[in-house]
C-alpha positions in Angstrom: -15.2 -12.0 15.3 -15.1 -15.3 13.4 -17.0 -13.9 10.4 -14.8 -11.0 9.4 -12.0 -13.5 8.2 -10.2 -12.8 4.6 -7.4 -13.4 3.0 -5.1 -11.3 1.4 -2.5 -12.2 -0.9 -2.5 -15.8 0.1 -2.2 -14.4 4.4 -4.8 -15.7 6.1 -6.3 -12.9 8.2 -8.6 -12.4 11.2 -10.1 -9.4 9.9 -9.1 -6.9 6.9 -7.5 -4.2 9.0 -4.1 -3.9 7.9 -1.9 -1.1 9.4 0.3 0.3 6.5 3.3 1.6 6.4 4.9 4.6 8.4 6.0 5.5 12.0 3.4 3.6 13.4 4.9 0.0 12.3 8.6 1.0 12.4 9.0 -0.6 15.6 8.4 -4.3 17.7 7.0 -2.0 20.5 4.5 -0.6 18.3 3.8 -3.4 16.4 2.6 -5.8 19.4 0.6 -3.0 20.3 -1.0 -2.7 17.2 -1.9 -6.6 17.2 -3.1 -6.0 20.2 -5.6 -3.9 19.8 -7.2 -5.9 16.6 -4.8 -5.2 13.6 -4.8 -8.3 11.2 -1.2 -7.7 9.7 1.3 -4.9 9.9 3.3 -3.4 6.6 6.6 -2.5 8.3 7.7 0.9 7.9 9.9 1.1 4.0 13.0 0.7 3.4 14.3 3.3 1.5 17.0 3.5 -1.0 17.3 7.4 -1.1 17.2 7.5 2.5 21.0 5.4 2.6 22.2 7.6 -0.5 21.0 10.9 1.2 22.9 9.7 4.5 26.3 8.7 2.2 25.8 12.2 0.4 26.2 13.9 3.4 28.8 12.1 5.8 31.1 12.1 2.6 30.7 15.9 1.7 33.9 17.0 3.0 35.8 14.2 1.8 37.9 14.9 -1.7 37.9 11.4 -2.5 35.8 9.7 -4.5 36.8 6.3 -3.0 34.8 7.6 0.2 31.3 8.0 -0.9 31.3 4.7 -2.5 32.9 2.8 0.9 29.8 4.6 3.0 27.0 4.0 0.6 28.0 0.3 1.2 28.6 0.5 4.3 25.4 2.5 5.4 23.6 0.0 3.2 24.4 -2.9 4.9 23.6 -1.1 8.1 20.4 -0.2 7.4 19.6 -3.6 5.5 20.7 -5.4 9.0 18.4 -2.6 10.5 15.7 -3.7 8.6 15.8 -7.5 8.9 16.0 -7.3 12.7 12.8 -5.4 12.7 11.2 -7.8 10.6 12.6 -10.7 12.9 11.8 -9.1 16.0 8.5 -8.1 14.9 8.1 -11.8 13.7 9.0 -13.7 17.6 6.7 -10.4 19.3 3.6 -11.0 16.8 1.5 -13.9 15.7 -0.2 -11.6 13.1 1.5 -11.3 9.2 4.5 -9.0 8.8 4.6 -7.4 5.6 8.0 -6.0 4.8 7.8 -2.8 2.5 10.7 -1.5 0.3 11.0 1.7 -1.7 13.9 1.9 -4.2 15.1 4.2 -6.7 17.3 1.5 -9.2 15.9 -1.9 -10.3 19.2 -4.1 -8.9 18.4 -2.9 -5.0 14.9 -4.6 -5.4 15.9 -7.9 -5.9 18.7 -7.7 -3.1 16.5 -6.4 -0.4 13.7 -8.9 -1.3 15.7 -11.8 -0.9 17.1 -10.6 2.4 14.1 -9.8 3.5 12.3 -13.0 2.9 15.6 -14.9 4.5 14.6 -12.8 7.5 10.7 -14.0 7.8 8.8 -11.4 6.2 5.2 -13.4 5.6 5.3 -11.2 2.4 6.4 -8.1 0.6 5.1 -4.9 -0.6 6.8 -3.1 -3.6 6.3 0.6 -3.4 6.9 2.1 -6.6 5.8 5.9 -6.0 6.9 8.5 -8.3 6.3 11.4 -10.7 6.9 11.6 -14.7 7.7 14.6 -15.7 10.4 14.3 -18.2 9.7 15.8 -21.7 11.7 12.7 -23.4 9.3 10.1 -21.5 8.3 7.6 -23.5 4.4 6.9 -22.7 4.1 3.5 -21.2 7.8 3.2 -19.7 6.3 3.7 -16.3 3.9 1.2 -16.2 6.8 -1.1 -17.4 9.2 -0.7 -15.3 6.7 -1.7 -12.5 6.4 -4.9 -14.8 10.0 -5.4 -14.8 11.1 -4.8 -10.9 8.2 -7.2 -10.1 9.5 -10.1 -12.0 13.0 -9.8 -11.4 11.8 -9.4 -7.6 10.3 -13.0 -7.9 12.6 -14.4 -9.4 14.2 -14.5 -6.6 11.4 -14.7 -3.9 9.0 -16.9 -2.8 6.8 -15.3 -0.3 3.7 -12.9 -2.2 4.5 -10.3 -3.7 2.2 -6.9 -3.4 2.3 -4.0 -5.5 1.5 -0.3 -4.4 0.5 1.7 -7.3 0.2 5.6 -7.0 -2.8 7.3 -9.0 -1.1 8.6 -11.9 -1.7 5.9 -14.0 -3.9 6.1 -17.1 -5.3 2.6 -17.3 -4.4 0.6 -13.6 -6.7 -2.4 -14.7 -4.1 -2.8 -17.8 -1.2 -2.8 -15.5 -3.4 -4.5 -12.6 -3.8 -7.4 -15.5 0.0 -7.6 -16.6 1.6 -7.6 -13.0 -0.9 -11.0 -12.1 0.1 -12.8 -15.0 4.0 -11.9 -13.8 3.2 -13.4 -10.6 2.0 -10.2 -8.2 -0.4 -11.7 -5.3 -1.7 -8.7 -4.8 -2.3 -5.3 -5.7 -2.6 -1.8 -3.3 -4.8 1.1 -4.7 -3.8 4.2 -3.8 -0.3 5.0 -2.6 -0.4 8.5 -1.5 1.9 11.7 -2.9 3.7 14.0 -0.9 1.1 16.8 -0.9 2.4 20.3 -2.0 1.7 23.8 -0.6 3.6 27.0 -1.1 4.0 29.4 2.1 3.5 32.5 0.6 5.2 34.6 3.0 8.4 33.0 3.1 7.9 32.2 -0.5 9.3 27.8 -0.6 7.5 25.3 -0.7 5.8 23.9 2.5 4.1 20.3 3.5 0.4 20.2 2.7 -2.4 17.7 4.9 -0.1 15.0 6.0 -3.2 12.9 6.7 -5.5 11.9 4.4 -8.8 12.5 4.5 -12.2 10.0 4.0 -12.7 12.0 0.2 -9.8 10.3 -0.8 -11.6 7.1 -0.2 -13.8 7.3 -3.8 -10.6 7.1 -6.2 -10.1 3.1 -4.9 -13.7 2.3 -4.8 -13.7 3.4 -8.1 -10.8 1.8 -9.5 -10.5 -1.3 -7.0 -14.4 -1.4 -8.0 -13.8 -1.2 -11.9 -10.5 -3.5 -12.2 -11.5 -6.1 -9.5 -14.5 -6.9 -12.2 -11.8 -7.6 -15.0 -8.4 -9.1 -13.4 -10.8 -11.3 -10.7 -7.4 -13.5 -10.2 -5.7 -10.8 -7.7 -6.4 -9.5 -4.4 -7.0 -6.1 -4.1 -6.8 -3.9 -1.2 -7.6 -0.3 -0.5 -5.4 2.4 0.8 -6.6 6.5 1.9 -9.7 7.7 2.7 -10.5 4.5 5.2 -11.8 6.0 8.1 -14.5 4.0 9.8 -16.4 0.8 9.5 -18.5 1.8 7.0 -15.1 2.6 5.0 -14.3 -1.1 5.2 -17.6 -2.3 4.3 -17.5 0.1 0.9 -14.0 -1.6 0.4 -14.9 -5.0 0.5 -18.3 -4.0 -1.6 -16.5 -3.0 -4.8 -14.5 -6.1 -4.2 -11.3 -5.6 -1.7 -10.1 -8.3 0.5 -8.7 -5.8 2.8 -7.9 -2.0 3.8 -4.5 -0.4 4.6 -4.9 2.0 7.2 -3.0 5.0 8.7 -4.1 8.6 9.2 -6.9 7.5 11.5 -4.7 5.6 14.0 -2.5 8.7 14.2 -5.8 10.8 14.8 -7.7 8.6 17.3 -5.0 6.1 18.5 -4.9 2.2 18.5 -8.4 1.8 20.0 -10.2 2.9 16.5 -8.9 -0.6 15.0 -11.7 -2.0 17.5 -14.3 0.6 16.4 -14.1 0.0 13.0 -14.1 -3.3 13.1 -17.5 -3.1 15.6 -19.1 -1.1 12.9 -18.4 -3.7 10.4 -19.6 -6.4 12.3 -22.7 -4.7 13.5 -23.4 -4.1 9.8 -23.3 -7.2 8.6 -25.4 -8.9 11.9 -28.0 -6.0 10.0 -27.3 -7.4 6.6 -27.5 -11.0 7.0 -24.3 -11.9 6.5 -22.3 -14.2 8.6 -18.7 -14.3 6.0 -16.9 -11.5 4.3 -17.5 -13.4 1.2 -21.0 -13.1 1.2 -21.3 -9.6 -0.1 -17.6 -9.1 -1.1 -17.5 -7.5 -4.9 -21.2 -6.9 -5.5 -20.4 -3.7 -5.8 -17.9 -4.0 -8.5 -18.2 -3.0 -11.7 -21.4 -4.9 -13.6 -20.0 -3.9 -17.2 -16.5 -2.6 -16.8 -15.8 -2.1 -20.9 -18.5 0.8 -20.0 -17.7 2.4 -17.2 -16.9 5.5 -19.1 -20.4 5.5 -20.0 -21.8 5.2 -16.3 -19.2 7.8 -15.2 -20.6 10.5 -17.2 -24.0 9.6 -16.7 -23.4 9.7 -12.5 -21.5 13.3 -13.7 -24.4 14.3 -15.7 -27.4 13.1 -13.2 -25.6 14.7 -10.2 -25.6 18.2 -11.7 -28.8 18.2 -13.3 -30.0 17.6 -10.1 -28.4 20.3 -8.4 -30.4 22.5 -10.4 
């Protein structure tokens, strides 16, 4: 399928099927599979910080010295670094497709570390995770959105492969911060990373996992945003994440201006062969359409006026209920 070449952050890729991060790419096994059955790329399965202080916490609990926690904290972080950069060099002699390496940190000065090493170990490029909640009542507004500013440029100033950003949806203007993360050197940009979701079990009264999965509703938040920012900060790639589904959920993507989809949900749900399903549907569309690239009908969907969107979201708002009537 010639015609359902991208590229995505400066990776050239046969189609824009990514497989994102999570059990499913946290292994060279999986991951030759996964190229196997059609995936473009692979976004390893993060590297998290917590995980190495949550394994240091423990081991060290009965210990009375200080001196202890600190020795295992290092020591389990190198350990699971040299984890880490095995899978990305295994993953890199088993596959021909682009391995994405993904880490998740909690303090700035274990970004930069892990990107270099990560890079040094033949990751084609690397996602930045930066998931989490602001809740404090002496946050000051904007400090979020600048600390992603300011782990992505002391990331790169220390890498050289392309660097890709995973925002979460609890941002008030993402094209703003979309803007300012190009111009300090992001490739690329991921909309939606996707929050633990919360449930209570009533019974046993404590909190309980909600839908692990996602589900194709989640789909309209990034062809909104994707569709509204890729019309204003044209320079980046964009790529869509939740909510992707089908073929037609690739086409929609690519309409309001993607260059490619993270998937996962649906390969846990239907298995590998769905990557050559969705991919069918795609082509069979665009034999339908016409259209023999990606480009050809890339972005026009996007935003026409995006200084107004405010104005056609209300309208859509106030057009769909009047109708209902």
């Amino acid at each position: 399928m010639e015609k359902l070449k991208t590229t995505f952050a400066g990776l050239e890729l046969k189609n824009p099927f990514i497989v994102s991060s999570s059990g499913l790419t946290d292994s060279v096994e999986k991951n030759k599979q996964l190229e196997q059955a059609g995936a473009a790329a692979v976004v390893l399965k993060s590297l998290f910080e917590e995980q190495i202080m949550w394994q240091s916490a423990h081991h060290s609990s009965a210990s009375d010295y200080p001196e202890a926690e600190d020795y295992l904290q290092g020591y389990l972080r190198a350990h699971y670094l040299e984890e880490y950069t095995k899978l990305v060099r295994d993953t890199k002699r088993a596959c021909t497709i682009p391995v994405i390496a993904s880490i998740n940190c909690y303090t700035d000065e274990e970004w930069e570390e892990f990107a270099s090493v990560l890079e040094q170990a033949g990751a084609d490029a690397i996602e930045l995770n930066l998931m989490a909640v602001q809740s404090s009542l002496n946050y000051q507004y904007g400090a979020f959105e600048q600390r992603h500013i300011d782990i992505l440029k002391h990331v790169k100033s220390r890498v050289r492969v392309p660097l890709i950003v995973k925002l979460g949806a609890n941002l008030t203007n993402p094209v703003k911060l979309i803007e300012q993360l190009y111009v300090n050197g992001a490739a690329a940009v991921v909309l939606f990373n996707r929050f633990y979701h919360t449930d209570i079990d009533i019974e046993k009264m404590e909190y309980t996992a909600g839908h692990v999965l996602s589900h194709e509703s989640e789909l309209a938040n990034s062809l909104r945003w994707i569709g509204v920012a890729s019309a204003s900060v044209k320079q980046i790639d964009y790529a869509a994440s939740g909510g992707v589904v089908d073929g037609a959920s690739i086409v929609k993507c690519l309409l309001v201006g993607a260059s490619a989809v993270e998937v996962c949900s649906v390969l846990y749900e239907k298995g590998n062969g769905v990557i050559k399903t969705m991919l069918s549907q795609m082509d069979e569309w665009m034999t339908r359409r016409g259209y023999e690239s990606v480009g050809q009908f890339q972005g026009l969907m996007r935003a026409r006026d995006p200084e107004r969107v405010n104005v056609f979201e209300r309208t859509q708002f106030l057009k769909y209920f009047c109708e209902k009537k």
